[in-house]
C-alpha positions as CSV (number, residue, x, y, z in Angstrom):
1,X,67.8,79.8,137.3
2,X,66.1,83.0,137.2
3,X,68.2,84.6,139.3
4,X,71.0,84.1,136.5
5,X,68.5,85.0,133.9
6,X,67.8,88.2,135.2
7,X,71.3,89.3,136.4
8,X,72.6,88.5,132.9
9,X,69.8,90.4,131.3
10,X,70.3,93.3,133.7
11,X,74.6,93.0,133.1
12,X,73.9,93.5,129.0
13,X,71.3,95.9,128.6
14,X,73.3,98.1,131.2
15,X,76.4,97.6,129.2
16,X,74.4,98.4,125.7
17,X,73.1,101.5,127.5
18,X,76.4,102.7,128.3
19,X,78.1,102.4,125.0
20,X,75.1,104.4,123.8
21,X,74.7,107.2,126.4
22,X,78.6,107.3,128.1
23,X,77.5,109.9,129.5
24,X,75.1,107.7,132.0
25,X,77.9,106.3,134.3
26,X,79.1,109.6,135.1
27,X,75.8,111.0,136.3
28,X,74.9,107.7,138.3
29,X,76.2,106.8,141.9
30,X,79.2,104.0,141.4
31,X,78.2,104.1,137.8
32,X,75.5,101.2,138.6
33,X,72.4,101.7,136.4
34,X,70.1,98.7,138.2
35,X,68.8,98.5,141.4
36,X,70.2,95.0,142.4
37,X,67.0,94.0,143.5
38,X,64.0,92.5,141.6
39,X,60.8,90.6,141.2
40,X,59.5,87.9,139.5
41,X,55.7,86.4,140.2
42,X,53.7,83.8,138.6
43,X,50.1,84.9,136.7
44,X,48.9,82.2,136.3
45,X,45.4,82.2,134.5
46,X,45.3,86.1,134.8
47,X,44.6,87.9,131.1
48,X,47.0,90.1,129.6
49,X,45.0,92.9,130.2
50,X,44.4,92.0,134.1
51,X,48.5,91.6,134.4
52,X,48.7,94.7,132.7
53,X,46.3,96.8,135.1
54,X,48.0,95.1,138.1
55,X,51.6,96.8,137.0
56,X,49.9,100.1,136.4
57,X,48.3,100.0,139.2
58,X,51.9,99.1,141.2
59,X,53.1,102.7,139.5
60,X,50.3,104.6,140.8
61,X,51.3,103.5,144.6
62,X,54.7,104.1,144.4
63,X,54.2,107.8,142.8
């Protein structure tokens, strides 16, 4: 499932960030570095480059 996908992605590159920076889990609330929260859509025939303005354009809304 993706749901397992993602939560096991977001568990290891947490736990790889923390080895590296220790310093992270002290200056986060509950030590929790991800948002549990995500999103996942299909593209179908969309380019690269039309994906790619989409997400920049999804940064520029939430700034």
């Amino acid at each position: 499932y993706i749901s397992d996908m993602i939560k096991i992605m977001k568990g290891n590159l947490a736990h790889q960030m923390f080895l590296l920076h220790p310093e992270l889990k002290k200056e986060l609330w509950g030590g929790h570095l991800w948002n549990p929260s995500y999103c996942v859509v299909t593209v179908s025939d969309r380019s690269r480059e039309q994906v790619l303005a989409y997400i920049e354009g999804q940064k520029e809304k939430s700034r």
